[in-house]
C-alpha positions in Angstrom: 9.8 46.2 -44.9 6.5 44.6 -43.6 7.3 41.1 -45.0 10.9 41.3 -44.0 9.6 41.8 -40.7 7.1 38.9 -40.5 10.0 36.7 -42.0 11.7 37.6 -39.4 9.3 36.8 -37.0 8.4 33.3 -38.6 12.4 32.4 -38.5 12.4 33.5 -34.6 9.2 31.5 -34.0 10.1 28.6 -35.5 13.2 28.4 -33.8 12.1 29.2 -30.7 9.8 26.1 -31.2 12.7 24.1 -32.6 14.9 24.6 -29.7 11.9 24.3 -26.9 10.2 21.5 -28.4 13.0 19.4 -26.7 13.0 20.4 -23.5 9.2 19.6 -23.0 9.5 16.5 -24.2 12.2 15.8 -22.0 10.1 17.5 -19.2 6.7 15.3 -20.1 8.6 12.7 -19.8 10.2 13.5 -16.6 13.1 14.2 -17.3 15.0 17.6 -15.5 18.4 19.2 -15.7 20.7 18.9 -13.0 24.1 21.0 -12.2 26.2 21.4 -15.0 23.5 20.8 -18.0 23.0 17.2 -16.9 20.2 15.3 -17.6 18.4 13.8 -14.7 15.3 11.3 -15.4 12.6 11.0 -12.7 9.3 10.2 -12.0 6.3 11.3 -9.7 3.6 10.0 -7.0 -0.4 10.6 -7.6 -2.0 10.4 -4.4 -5.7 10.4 -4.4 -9.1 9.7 -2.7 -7.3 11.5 0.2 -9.7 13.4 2.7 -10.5 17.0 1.9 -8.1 19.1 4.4 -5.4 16.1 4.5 -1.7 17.3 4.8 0.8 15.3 2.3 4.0 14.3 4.1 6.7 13.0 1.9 9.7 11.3 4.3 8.1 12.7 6.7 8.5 16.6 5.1 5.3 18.6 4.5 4.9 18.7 0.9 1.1 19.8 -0.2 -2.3 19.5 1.3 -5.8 18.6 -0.4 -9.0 20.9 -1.0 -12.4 20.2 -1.5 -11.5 21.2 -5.4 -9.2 18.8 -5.4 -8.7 15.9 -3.4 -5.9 14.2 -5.7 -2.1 15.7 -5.8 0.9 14.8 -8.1 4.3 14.9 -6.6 6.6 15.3 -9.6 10.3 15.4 -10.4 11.2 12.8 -8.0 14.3 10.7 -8.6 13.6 6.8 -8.0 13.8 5.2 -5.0 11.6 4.3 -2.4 9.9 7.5 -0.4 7.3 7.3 2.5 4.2 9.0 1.9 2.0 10.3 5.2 -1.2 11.3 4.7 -2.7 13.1 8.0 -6.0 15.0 9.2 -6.9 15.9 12.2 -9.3 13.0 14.4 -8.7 10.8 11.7 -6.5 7.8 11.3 -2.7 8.6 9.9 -2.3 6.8 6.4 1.6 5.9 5.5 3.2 3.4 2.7 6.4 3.2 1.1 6.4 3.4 -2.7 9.2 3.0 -5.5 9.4 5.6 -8.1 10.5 5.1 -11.1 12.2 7.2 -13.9 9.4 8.4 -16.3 6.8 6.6 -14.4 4.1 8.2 -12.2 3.3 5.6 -9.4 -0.1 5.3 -7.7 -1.1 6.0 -4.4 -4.6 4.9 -3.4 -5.3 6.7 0.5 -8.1 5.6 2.6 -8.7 7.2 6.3 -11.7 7.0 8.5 -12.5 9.4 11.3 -10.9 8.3 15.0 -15.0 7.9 16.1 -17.3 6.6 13.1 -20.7 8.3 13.5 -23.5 5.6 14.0 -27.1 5.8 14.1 -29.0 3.9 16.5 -32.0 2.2 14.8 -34.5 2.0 18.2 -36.2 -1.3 18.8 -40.0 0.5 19.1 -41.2 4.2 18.5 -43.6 6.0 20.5 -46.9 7.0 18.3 -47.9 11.1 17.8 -47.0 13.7 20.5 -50.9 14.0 20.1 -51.4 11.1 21.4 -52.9 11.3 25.4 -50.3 10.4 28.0 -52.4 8.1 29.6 -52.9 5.6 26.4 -49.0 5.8 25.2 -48.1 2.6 24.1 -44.6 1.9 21.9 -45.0 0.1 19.3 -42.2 -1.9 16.9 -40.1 0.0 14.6 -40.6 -1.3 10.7 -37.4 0.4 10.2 -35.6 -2.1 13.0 -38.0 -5.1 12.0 -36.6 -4.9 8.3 -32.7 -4.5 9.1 -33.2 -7.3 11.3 -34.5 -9.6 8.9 -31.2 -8.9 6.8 -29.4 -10.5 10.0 -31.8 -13.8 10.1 -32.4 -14.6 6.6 -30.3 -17.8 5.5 -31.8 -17.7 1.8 -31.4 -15.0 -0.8 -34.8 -14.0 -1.1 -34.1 -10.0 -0.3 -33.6 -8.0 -3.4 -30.2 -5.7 -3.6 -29.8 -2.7 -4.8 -26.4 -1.7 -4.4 -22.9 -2.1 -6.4 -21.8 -4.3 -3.4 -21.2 -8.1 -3.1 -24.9 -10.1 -3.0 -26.6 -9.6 0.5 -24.1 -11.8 2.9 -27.0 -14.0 4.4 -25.8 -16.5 7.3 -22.3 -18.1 6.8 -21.2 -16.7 3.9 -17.6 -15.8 4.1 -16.9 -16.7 0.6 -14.6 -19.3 -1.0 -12.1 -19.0 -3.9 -14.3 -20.8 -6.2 -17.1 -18.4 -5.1 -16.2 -15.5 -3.2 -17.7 -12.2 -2.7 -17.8 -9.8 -5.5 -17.3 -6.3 -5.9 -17.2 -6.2 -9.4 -14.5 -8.2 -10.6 -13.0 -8.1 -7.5 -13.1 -11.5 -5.4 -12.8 -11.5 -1.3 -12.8 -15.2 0.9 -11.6 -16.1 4.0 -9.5 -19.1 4.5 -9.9 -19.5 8.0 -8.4 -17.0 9.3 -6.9 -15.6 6.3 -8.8 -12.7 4.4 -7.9 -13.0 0.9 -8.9 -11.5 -2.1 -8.1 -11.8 -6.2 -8.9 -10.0 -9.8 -10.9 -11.6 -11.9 -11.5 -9.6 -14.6 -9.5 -8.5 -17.4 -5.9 -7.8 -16.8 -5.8 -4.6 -18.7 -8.6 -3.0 -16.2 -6.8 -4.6 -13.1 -6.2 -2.2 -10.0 -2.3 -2.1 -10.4 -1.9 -3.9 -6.8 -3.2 -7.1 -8.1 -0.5 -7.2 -11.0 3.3 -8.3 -10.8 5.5 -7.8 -14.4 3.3 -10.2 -16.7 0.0 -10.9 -15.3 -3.1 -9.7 -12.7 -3.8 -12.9 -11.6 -1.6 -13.1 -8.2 -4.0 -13.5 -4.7 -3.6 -10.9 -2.4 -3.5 -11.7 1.4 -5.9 -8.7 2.6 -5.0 -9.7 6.6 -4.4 -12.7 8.8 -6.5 -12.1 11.7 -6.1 -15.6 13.2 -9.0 -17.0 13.3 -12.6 -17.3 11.1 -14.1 -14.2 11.1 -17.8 -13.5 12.0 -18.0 -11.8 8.8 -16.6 -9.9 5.5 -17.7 -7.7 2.6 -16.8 -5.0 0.9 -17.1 -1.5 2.7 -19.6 0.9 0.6 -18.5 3.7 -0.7 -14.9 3.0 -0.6 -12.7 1.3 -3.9 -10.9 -1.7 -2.8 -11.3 -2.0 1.1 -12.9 -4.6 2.7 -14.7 -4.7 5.8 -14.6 -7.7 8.6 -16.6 -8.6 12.3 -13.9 -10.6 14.2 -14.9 -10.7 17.6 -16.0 -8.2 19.4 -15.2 -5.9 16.6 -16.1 -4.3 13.1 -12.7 -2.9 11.1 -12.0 -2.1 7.8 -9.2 -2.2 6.0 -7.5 -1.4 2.6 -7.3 -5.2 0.0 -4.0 -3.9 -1.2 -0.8 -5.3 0.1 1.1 -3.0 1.9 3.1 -3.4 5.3 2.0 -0.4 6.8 -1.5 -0.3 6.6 -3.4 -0.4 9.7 -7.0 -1.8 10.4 -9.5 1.2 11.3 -11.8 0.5 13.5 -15.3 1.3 12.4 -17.2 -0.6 15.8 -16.6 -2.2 19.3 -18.9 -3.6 21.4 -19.7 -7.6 22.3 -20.0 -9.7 19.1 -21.1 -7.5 16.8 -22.1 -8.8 13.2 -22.8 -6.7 9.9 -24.8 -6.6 7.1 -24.6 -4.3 3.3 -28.1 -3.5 2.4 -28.6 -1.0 0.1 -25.3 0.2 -0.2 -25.3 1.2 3.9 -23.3 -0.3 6.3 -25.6 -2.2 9.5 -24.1 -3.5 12.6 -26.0 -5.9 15.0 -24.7 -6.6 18.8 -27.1 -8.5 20.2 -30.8 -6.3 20.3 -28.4 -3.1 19.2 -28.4 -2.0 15.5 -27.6 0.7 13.7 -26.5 2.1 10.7 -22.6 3.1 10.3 -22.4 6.9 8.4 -20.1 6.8 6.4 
């Protein structure tokens, strides 16, 4: 009576396992059933990098928020078409593109937001010595920190040694070309007058998905047409794919991929401010002013 039993609960199993395997296939892949036993395909939307505390919007309805455990969502079962994905937080800047889906394909969406007001600490011209110190001999003296950030602004030859991931140290006038342009690892940023462009050149098979069409990686991307030259242009530490430009009396940054409703998010404003990357941090000069940007 025992075995009969355990046959019996073999034969169930296995076609329990027979009739299920199916339908997660079908699910893994996307696929869903619709009214009446149809089969629907469909795809999703991953949307990462987004700020911990950011509320999802998807066409404009509330769909999921982020945590600090995790920052990345998947939106699944979507039928293709093109949907509009909002990504909001409170003081910082909205993030919104429209993407295709797919059936049985999982499309990426890559956020970057910055806070409304960038924090940004002043780097003081001189110090004052030891509280110690009688009142009646005070005397400032200069600041080495301000002496060597300043030095990253003057120097016209690559003599500083760099420690970050970043492009080399952008000493004076170099806005890159297409022959030689700034690296972030493989990936290329110029300007072209007023034209900020920017190119993979690396192995296709490793190539962020917004440099690639159907058959290759190779296509240049036009980051943003700002008019005229730029002071300045580099890569903004920290961040995957976003470059950061001086154009007059500004410092922005904004995301390399192409897509029509990306804004540029203000990082600085003052007179004709320039910047620097040293050591993986973010400097800003206006005239005697610097600082570092905290990122």
């Amino acid at each position: 009576m025992i075995i009969i039993k355990r046959k019996v609960k073999l034969i169930i199993f296995v076609l329990v396992f027979i009739i299920a395997s199916p339908i997660i296939i079908l699910y893994a892949n996307g696929d869903i059933f619709g009214g009446g036993w149809s089969l629907l395909k469909t795809g999703g939307i991953y949307i990462s990098d987004a700020p911990v505390g950011s509320d999802i919007y998807l066409n404009s309805k509330f769909t999921n928020n982020t945590s600090f455990f995790d920052r990345n969502i998947l939106i699944k079962s979507l039928k293709k078409g093109k949907y509009e994905v909002s990504v909001k937080k409170e003081s910082y800047n909205t993030w919104t593109k429209k993407i295709t889906v797919f059936d049985n394909l999982v499309s990426e969406a890559n956020v970057f937001m910055l806070p409304n007001v960038i924090n940004i600490r002043e780097i003081y011209r001189y110090v004052l010595p030891n509280s110690g110190t009688p009142t009646s001999t005070i005397t400032k003296s200069k600041n080495p920190e301000y002496l060597e950030i300043l030095e990253t602004f003057t120097k016209k030859t690559q003599t500083i040694i760099k420690t970050s991931s970043t492009s080399s140290i952008d000493f004076k006038g170099n806005l890159g070309t297409k022959a030689s342009p700034i690296m972030d690892g493989k990936i290329g940023l110029w300007s072209e007058g007023g034209r900020i462009l920017s190119a993979w050149f690396g192995n296709n098979d490793l190539a962020p998905r917004y440099f690639c069409d159907v058959s290759n990686c190779t296509k240049t991307i036009q980051v943003i047409d700002i008019g005229i030259k730029p002071t300045r242009l580099n890569f903004l530490p920290e961040y995957s794919g976003v470059a950061v430009i001086a154009f007059q009396n500004k410092i922005f940054a904004i995301q390399i991929e192409q897509n029509p409703e990306k804004v540029a998010q203000i990082i600085y404003k003052g007179n004709v401010p320039d910047l620097r990357i040293y050591n993986n941090i973010l400097y800003i000069k206006d005239g005697n002013y610097i600082a570092e940007v905290l990122l």
